[in-house]
C-alpha positions as CSV (number, residue, x, y, z in Angstrom):
1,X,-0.6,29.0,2.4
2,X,-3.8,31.3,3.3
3,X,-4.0,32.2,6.9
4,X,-6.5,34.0,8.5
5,X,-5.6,35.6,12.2
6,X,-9.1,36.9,13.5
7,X,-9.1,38.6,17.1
8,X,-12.4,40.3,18.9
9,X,-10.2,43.8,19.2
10,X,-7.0,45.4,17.2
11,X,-6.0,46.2,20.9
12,X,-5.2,42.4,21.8
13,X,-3.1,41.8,18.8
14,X,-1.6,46.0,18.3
15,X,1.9,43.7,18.5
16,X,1.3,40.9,16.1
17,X,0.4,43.8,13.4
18,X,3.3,45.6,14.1
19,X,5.3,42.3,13.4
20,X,3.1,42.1,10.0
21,X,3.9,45.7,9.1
22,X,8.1,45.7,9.7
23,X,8.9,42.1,8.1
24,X,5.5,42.1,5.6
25,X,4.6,43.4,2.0
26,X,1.1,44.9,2.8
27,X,-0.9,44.1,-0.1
28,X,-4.1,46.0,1.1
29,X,-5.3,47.1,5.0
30,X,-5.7,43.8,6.2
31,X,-3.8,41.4,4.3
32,X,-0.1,40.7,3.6
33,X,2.4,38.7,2.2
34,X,4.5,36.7,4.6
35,X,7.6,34.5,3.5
36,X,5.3,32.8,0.9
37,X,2.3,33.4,2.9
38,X,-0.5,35.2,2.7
39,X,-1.8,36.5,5.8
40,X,-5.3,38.2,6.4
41,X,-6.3,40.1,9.2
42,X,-10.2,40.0,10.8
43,X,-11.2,42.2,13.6
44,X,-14.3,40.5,14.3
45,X,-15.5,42.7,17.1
46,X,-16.6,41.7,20.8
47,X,-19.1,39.0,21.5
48,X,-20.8,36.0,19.6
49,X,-22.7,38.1,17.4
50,X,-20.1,40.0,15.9
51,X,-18.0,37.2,15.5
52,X,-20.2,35.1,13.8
53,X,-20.9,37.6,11.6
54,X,-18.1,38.5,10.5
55,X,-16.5,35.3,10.2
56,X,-19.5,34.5,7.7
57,X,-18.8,37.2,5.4
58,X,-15.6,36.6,5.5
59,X,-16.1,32.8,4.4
60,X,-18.3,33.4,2.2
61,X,-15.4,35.0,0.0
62,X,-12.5,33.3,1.1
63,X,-11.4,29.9,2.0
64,X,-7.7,30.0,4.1
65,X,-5.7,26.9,4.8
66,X,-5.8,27.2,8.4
67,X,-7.5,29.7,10.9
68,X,-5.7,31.5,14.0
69,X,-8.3,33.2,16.6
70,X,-6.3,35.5,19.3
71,X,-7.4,36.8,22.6
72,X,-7.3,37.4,26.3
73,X,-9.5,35.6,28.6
74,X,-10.1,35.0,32.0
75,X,-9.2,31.4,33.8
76,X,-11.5,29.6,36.6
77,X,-8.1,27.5,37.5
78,X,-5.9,28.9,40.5
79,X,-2.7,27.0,39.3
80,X,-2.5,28.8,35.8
81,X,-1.0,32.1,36.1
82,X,-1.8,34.9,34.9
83,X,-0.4,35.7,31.3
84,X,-0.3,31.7,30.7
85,X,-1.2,31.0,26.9
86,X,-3.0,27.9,26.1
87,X,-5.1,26.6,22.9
88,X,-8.8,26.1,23.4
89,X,-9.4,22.7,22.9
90,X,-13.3,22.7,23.4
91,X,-16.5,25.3,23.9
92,X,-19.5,25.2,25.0
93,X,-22.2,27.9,24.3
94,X,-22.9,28.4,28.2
95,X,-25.7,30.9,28.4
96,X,-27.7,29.9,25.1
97,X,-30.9,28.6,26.4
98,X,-33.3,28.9,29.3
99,X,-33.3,29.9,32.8
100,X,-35.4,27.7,34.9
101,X,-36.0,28.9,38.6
102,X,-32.8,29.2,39.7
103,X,-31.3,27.0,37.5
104,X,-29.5,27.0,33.6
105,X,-30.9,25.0,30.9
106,X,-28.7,25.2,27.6
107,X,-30.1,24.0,24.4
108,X,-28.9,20.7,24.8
109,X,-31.2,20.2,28.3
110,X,-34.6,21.4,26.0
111,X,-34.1,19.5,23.7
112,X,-33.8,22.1,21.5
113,X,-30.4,20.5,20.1
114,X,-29.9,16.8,19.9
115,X,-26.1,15.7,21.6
116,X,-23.3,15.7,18.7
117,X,-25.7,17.1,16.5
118,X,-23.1,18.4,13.9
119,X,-21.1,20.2,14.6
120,X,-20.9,19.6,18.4
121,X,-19.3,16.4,19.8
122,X,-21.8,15.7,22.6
123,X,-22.3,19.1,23.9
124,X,-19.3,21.0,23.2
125,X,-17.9,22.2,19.9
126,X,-14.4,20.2,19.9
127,X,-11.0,20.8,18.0
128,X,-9.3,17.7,17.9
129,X,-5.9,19.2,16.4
130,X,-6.4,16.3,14.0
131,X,-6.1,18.3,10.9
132,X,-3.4,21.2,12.3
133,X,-0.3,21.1,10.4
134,X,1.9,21.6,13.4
135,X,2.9,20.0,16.8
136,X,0.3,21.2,19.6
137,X,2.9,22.7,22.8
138,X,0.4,24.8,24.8
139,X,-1.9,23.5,27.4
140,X,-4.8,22.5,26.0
141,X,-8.0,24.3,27.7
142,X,-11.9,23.6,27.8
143,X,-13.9,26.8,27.5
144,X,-16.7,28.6,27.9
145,X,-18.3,31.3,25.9
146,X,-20.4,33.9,27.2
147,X,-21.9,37.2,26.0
148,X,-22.0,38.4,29.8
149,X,-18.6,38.2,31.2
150,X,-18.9,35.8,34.9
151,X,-18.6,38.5,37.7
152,X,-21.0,36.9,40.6
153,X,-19.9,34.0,42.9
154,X,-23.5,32.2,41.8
155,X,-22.6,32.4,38.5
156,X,-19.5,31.1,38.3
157,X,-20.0,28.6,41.0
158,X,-23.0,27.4,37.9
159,X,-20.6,27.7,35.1
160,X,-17.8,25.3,36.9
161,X,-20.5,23.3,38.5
162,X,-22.3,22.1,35.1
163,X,-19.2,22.7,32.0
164,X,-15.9,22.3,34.5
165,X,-14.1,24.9,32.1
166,X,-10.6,26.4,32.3
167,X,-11.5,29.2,30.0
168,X,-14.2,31.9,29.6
169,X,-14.3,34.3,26.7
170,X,-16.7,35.6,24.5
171,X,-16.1,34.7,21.3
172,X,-14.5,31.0,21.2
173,X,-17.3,28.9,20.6
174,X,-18.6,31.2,17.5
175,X,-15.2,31.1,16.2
176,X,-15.2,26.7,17.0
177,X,-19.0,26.6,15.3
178,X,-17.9,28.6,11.7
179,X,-14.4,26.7,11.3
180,X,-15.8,22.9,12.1
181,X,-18.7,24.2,9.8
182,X,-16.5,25.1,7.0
183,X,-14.1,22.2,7.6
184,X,-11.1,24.7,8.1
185,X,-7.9,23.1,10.1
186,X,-8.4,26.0,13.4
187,X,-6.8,27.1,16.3
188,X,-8.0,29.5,19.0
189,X,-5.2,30.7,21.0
190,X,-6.0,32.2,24.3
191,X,-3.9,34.5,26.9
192,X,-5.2,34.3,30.5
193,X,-5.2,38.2,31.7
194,X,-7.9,37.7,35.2
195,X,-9.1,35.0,37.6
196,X,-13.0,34.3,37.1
197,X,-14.1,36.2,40.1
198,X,-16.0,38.6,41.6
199,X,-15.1,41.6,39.3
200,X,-11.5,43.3,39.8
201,X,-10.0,45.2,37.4
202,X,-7.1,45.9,39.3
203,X,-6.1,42.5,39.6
204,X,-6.4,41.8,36.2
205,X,-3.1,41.9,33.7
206,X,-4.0,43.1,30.4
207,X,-0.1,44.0,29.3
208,X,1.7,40.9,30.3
209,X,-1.5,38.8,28.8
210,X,-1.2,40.9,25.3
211,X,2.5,40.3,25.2
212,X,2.3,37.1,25.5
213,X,-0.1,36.5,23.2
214,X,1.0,38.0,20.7
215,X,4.9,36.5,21.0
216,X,3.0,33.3,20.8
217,X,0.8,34.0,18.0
218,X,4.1,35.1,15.9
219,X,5.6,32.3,16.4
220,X,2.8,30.3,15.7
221,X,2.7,32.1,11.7
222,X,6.5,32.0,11.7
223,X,6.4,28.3,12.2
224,X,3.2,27.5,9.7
225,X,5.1,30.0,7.0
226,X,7.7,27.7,7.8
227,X,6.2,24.7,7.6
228,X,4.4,25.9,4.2
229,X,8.0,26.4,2.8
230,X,9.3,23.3,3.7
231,X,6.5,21.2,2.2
232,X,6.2,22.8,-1.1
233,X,10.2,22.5,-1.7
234,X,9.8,18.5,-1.3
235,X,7.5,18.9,-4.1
């Protein structure tokens, strides 16, 4: 089995290739060998941009089994707690479009995109777990995707008001777009490290958001290494 783990930064998954290096044959910088696995490694950088690029050069080459995207990101729910992991379910691109008085227009309201044009499903760019190889346990979240991170209460008071997200991040809906594009079973997992608020980094919790992450994301490869195993023996 190929798998591809792609995160914005090395910093949010530092753990998950310290796993990689201690119980992995490293076949070049960022690919190894993994209990019959092959893992590869993309540091795709911050934003939509980046991430889109890269994941297109990188598909372009190779085609993996199954596709892992890992990050932090910051929840508009109260009742989740901080350092909570859940699997984005659903994106949507919300600041792509047009700003009309004091309103947001998104692509879909100009008509610039028709509604489930491929590959959206109505408006949002949707992972229905259909084709993931193993049980779904985390909550599942609807996102948002943003190149400005939310920081004003007009802002986020738009972004709730016309998407009702969970998530915000700014890389989930490129990562969404290039996998349903390419037909590759995905997941995007996501660690909740601040409250979309006005902006304070002090409450924010970076550390217990990485660590919990990355335990997750480890488990998650252990478990599709597993599964990999398993399937090819009753073969």
């Amino acid at each position: 089995m190929k798998i591809l783990v792609t995160a914005a930064t090395s910093l949010e998954i530092k753990p998950f290739l310290q796993y990689l290096e201690q119980h992995s044959q490293q076949v070049s910088d960022y690919r190894f060998r993994l209990t019959g696995c092959e893992v590869d490694v993309l540091i795709a950088g911050i934003g939509m941009m980046h991430t889109a690029f890269s994941l297109g050069k990188y598909f372009t080459l190779h085609t993996p089994h199954v596709a892992i995207q890992a990050g932090i990101c910051g929840t508009f729910r109260k009742d989740w707690h901080l350092g909570a992991v859940v699997a984005v379910e659903s994106e949507h691109l919300a600041d792509l479009g047009a700003e009309d008085n004091d309103q947001f227009k998104d692509l879909f309201d100009i008509n610039l995109w028709k509604e489930s044009q491929h590959p959206f499903t109505g408006t949002s760019l949707v992972n229905t777990f259909h084709a993931w190889p193993l049980a779904l346990e985390l909550p599942a979240a609807t996102g948002v995707s943003v190149n400005r991170v939310s920081g004003s209460a007009a802002t986020i008071a738009q972004l709730e008001a016309k998407y009702q997200p969970d998530t915000e991040s700014m890389e989930g809906a490129a990562f969404h777009y290039a996998c349903l594009q390419e037909n590759i079973p995905f997941l995007q997992i996501r660690s909740i490290s601040n409250y979309v608020e006005i902006r304070d980094k002090s409450k924010w919790q970076i550390p217990t958001a990485v660590k919990n992450l990355n335990d997750e994301l480890v488990r998650t490869v252990e478990e599709l290494c597993a599964h990999y195993t398993t399937v090819t023996k009753n073969f």
